[in-house]
C-alpha positions as CSV (number, residue, x, y, z in Angstrom):
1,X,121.3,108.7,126.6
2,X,122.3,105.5,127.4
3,X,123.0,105.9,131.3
4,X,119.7,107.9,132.2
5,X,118.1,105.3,130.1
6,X,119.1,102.6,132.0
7,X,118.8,104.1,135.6
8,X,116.8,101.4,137.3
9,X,119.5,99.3,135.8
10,X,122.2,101.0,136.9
11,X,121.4,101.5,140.2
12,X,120.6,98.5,141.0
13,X,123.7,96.4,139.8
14,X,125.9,99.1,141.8
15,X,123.4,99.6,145.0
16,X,122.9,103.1,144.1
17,X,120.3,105.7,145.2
18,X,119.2,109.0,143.3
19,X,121.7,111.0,145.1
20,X,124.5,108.7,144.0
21,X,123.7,108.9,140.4
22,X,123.1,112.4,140.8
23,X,127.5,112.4,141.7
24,X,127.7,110.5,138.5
25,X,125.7,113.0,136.5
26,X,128.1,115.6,138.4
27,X,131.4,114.5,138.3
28,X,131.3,113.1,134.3
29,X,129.7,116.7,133.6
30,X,132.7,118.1,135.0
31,X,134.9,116.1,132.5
32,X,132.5,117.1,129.5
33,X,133.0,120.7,130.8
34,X,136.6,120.2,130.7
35,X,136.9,118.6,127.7
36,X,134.5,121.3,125.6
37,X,136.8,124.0,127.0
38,X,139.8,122.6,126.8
39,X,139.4,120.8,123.3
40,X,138.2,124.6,121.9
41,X,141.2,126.3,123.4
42,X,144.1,123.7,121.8
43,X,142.4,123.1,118.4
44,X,144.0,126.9,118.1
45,X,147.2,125.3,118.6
46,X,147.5,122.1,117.0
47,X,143.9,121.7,114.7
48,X,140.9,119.8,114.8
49,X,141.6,116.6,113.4
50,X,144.3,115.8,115.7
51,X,141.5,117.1,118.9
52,X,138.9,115.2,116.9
53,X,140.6,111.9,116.6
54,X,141.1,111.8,120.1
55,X,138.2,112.7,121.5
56,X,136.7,110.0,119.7
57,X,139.0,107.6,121.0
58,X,138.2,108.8,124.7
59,X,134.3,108.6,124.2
60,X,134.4,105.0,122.6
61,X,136.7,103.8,124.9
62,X,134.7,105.1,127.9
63,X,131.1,103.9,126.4
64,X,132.7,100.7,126.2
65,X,134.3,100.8,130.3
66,X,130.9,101.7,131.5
67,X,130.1,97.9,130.4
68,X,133.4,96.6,131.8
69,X,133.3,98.2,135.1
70,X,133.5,96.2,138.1
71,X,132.2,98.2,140.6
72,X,130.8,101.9,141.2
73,X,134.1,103.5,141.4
74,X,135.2,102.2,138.3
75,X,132.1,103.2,136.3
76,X,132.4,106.8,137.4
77,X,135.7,107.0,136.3
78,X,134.8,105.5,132.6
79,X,132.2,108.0,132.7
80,X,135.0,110.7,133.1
81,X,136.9,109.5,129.8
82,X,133.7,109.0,128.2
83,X,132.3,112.9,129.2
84,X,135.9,114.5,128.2
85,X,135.7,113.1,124.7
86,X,132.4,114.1,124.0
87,X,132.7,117.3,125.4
88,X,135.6,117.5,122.9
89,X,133.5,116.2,120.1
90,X,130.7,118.6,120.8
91,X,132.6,122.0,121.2
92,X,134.5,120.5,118.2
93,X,131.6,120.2,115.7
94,X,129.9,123.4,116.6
95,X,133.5,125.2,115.6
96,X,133.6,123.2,112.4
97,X,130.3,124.3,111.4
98,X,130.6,128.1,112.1
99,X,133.8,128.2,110.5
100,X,132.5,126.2,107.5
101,X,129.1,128.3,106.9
102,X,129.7,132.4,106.7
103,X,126.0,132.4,105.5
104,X,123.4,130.4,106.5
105,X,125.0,129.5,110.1
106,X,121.5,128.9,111.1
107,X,120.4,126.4,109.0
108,X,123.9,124.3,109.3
109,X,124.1,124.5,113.1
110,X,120.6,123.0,113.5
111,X,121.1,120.4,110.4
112,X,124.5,119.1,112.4
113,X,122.0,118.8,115.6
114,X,119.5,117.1,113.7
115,X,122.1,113.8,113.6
116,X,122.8,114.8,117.1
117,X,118.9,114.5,118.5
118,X,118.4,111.3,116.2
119,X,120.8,109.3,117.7
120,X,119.0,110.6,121.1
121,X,115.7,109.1,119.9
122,X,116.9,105.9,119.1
123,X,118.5,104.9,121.8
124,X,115.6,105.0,124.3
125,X,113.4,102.5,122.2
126,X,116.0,100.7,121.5
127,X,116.6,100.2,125.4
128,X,113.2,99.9,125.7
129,X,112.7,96.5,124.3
130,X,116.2,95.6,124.8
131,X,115.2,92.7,127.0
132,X,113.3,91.1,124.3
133,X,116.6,90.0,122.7
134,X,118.3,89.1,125.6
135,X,120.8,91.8,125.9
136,X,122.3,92.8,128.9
137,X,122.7,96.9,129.6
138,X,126.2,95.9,129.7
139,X,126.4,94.7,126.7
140,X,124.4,97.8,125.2
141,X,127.4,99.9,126.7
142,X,130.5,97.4,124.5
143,X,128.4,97.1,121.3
144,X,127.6,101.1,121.6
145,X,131.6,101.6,122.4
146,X,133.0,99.4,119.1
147,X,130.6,101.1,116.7
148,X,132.2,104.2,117.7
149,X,135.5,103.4,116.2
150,X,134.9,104.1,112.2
151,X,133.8,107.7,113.8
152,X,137.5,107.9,114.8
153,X,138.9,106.4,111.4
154,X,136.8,109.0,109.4
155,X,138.1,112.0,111.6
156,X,141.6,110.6,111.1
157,X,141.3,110.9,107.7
158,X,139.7,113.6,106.0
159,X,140.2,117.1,105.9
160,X,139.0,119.3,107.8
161,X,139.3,123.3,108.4
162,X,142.0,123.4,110.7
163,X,140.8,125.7,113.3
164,X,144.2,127.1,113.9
165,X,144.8,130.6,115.1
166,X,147.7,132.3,112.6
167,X,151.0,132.1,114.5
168,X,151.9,136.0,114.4
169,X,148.9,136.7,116.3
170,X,148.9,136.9,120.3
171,X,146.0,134.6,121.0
172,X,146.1,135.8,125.1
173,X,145.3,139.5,124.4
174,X,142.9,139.0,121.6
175,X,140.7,136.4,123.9
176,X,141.0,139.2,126.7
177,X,139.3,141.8,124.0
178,X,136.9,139.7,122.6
179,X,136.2,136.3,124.5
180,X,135.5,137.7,127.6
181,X,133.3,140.2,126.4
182,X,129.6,141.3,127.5
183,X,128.0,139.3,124.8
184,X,129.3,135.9,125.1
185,X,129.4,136.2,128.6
186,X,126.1,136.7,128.4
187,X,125.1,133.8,126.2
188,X,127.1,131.3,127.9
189,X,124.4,132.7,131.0
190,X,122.1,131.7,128.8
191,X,123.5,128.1,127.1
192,X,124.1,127.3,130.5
193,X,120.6,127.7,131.8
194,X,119.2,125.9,129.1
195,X,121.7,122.9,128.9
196,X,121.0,123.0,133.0
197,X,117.1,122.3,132.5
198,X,117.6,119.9,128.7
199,X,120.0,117.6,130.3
200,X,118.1,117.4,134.1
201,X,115.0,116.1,132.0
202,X,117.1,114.1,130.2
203,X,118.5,112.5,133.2
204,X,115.7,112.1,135.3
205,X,112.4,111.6,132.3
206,X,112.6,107.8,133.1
207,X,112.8,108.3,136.8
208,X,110.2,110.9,137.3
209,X,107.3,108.7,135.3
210,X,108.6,105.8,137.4
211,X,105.5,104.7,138.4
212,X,104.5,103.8,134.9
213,X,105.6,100.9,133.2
214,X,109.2,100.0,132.5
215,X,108.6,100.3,128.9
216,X,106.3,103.6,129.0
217,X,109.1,105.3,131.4
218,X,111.7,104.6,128.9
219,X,109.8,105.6,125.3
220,X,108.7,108.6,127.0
221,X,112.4,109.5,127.0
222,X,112.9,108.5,123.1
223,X,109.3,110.8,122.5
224,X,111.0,113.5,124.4
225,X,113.8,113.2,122.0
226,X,111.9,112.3,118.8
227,X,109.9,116.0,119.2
228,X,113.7,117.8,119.9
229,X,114.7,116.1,116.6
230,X,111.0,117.5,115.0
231,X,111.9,120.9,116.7
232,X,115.4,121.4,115.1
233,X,114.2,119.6,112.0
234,X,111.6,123.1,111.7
235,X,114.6,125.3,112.4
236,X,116.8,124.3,109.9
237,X,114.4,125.3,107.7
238,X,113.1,128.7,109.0
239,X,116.2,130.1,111.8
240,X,117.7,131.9,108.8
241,X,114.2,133.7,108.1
242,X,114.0,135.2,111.4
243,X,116.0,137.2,114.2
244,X,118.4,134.3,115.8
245,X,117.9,136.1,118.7
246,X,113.7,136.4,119.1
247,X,113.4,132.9,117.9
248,X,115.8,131.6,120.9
249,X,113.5,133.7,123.1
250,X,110.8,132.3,122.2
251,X,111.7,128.7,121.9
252,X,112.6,129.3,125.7
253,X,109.8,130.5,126.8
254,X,108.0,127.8,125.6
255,X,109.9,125.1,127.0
256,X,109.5,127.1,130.7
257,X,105.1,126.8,130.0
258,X,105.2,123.3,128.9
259,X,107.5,121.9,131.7
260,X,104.9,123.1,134.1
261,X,101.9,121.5,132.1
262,X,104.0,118.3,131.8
263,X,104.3,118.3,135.3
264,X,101.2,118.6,137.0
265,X,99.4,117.1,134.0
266,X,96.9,114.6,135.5
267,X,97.8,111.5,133.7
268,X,101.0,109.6,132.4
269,X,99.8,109.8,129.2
270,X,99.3,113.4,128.9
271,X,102.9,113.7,130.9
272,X,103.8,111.7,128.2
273,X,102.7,113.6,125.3
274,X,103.8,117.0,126.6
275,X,107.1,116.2,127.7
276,X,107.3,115.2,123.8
277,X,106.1,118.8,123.4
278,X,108.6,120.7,125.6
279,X,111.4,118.6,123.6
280,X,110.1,120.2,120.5
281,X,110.4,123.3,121.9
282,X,114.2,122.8,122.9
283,X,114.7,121.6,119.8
284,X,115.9,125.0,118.1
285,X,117.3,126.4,121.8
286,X,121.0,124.5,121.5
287,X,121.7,125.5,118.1
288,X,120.5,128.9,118.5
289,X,122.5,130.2,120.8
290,X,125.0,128.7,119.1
291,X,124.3,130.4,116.0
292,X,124.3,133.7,117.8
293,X,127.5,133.2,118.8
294,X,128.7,132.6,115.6
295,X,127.2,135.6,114.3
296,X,129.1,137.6,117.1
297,X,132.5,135.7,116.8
298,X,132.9,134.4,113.3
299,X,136.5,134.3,113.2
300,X,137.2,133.0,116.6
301,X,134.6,129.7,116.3
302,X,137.0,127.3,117.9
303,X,137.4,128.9,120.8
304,X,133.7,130.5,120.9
305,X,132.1,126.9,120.3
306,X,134.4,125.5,123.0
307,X,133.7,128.3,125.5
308,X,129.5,128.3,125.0
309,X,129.9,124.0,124.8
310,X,131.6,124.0,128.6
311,X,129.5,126.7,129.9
312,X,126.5,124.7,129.0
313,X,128.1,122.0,130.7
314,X,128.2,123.9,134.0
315,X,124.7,124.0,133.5
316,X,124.2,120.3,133.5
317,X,127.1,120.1,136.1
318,X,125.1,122.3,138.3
319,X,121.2,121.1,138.3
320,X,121.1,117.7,137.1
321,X,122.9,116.6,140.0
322,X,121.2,118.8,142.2
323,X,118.0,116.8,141.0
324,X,118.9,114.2,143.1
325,X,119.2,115.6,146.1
326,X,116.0,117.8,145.7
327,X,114.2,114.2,144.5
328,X,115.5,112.7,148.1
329,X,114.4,115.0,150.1
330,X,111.0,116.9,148.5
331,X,110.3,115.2,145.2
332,X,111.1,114.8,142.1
333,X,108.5,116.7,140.8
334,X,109.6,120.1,142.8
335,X,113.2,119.1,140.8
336,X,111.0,119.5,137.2
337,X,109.4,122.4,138.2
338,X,112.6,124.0,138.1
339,X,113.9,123.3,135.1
340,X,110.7,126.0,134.1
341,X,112.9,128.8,136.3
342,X,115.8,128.0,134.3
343,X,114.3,128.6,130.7
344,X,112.4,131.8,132.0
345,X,116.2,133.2,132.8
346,X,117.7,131.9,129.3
347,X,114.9,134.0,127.5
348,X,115.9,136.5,130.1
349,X,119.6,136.7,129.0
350,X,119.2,136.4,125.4
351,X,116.6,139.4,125.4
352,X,119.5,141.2,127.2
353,X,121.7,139.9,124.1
354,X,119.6,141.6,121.7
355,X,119.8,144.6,123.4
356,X,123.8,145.0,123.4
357,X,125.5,146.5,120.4
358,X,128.0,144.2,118.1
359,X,131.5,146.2,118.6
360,X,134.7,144.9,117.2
361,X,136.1,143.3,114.1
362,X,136.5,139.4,114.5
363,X,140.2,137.8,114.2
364,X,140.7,136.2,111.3
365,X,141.6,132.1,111.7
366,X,143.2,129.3,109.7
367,X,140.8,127.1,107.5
């Protein structure tokens, strides 16, 4: 949150336009995408906390070069190190949690994302009145990058469920039977649609409500946020009551109506208020899918969590940058608008995961 809450900022000290954060957005979701994927795929070789520890490493250290950098260049490419780790982190947690929780998968994934969404809502506000204490957005980015080192020191040390696939088992043919299958092929369709539309409001909140105040611009962001965190807050307490699939359908649906509302609402108020609205909506959407997932693949949640975390990332490598280029040349607006397309064809795809059989026994991994 901290870059698309500091776009004026940003563009400015660099002399960048929409477009060229819009290669920012691009080429750091292509590192995140790498580093879901890729961190999945070796924690079945060599563990979590080993993947963990690292990927901490590379996200602090990259928060912390964002602040450093001394020139355009060099701020995309902190960006990449920053995006790999946390790609890693993310696929990484989601694996944890499925392998950790047999029953009530539900619940946990959506707790987990609770922390997630809160850290989201502060750091709008926070940036929001930043100014008031005389602190520079580079120094926002070095603070944010030290505090994450007792984050590394913690994954370092305690024990977590390996992740590891047993070494008598051929992990190439069994992801050919079962992690290319109908299903999650399907849902990663549909993770990436919603990731694609989340993380291009994300982006571009504070730029679209522009003509607002400074300060209204950026808290709408953190409201945005603060109802995600109220939405997942709900499903952690009623996802395990209901079909994982319906409510994901329904919590995408929603989003697609209130985007459109929030757009050609007549004042920046009421923008503001229902963009609060549509992130309570995605609030359960992330961890859903998620859940689903686990429900299909429970003994392959390394890789499954990895696989789901990058293709989500292809979303927000795909539109978010896009956004830009739309926001140049016909508006920003028209950008928004399609975010609504993109939730109508994730409630599309996981009605078309309800509707496939499960088939298949799951392969057993190390905890």
């Amino acid at each position: 949150m901290l870059v698309p809450g500091l776009t004026p900022q940003v563009e400015a000290a660099f002399g960048q336009r929409d477009d060229g954060l819009g290669l920012f957005y691009f080429v750091t979701a292509a590192a995140y995408a790498v580093g879901s994927f890729g961190g999945g795929m070796l924690t079945e070789r060599v563990g979590r906390r080993a993947v963990l520890f690292l990927a901490a490493v590379l996200h602090g250290a990259g928060i912390a070069g964002l602040g450093l950098a001394p020139g355009w260049l060099a701020f995309i490419a902190w960006g990449v190190v920053r995006s790999a780790g946390a790609g890693a982190i993310d696929g990484g947690m989601n694996g944890l949690i499925v392998d950790m929780f047999q029953e009530g998968r539900g619940r946990a994934l959506s707790f987990a994302h609770i922390f997630y969404a809160s850290g989201a809502v502060g750091a709008p506000f926070l940036l929001a009145f930043r100014s008031s204490v005389g602190l520079s957005w580079e120094g926002v980015m070095i603070a944010t990058g030290i505090a994450t080192i007792p984050l590394a020191v913690l994954l370092a040390v305690t024990g977590l469920a390996s992740g590891r696939r047993p070494a008598g088992r051929s992990a190439v043919s069994d992801r050919g039977a079962s992690m290319l299958s109908a299903p999650l092929v399907v849902l990663a369709l549909a993770i990436g649609c919603y990731v694609a539309g989340s993380s291009g409001i994300s982006n571009w909140l504070v730029r679209f409500l522009s003509s607002a105040a400074s300060s209204t611009a950026t808290s709408s962001l953190g409201f945005f946020w603060a109802g995600l965190l109220l939405g997942r807050v709900l499903n952690a307490a009623i996802a395990d009551r209901f079909d994982h699939v319906k409510l994901a359908i329904v919590a995408a649906g929603s989003v697609a109506v209130l985007i459109v509302a929030a757009v050609l609402a007549p004042s920046v108020e009421l923008q503001v208020a229902l963009f609060a609205l549509v992130g309570f909506a995605c609030g359960p959407v992330y961890p859903l899918i998620m859940t689903i997932g686990g429900d299909r693949f429970p003994g392959r949640a390394a890789a499954m969590s990895g696989i789901l975390s990058a293709a989500g990332v292809v979303g927000s490598l795909a539109y978010p940058p896009l956004m830009g280029v739309i926001s140049v040349n016909a508006g920003l607006g028209l950008a928004m608008l399609g975010i609504a397309v993109l939730n109508v064809c994730a409630a599309i795809a996981l009605f078309a995961i309800g509707r496939i059989p499960r088939v298949g026994t799951p392969t057993a991994v190390e905890g």
